[in-house]
N, C-alpha and C positions, 0 to 999 in steps of 0.2 A: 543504475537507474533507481533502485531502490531509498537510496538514502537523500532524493531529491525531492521525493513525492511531497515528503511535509513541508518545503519550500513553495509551494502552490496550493489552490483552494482543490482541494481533495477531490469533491466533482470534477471538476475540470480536468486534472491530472488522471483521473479513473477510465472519464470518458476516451481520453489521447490514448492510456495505456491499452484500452481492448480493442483496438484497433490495430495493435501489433503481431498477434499472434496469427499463424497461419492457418487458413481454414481448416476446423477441426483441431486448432489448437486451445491449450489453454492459458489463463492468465490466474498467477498464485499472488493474493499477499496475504502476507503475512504482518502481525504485528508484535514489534522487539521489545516492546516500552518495559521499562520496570511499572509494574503500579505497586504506589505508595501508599496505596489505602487497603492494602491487605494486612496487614497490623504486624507482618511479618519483619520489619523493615526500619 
């Protein structure tokens, strides 16, 4: 499910995903990006 998200407008894909988890559940994301502008790179 994860690597779909950025396939769709983010709202949209946020609002579907928190409706998944079971009451009292929770929803994690996470972000994997490399960023380029840390000068590390």
């Amino acid at each position: 499910m994860v690597a779909v998200v950025h396939h769709t407008a983010f709202e949209d894909a946020v609002a579907a995903l928190v409706r998944l988890p079971s009451p009292g559940g929770r929803l994690v994301i996470g972000g994997l990006a490399y960023n380029r502008s840390s000068g590390t790179g």
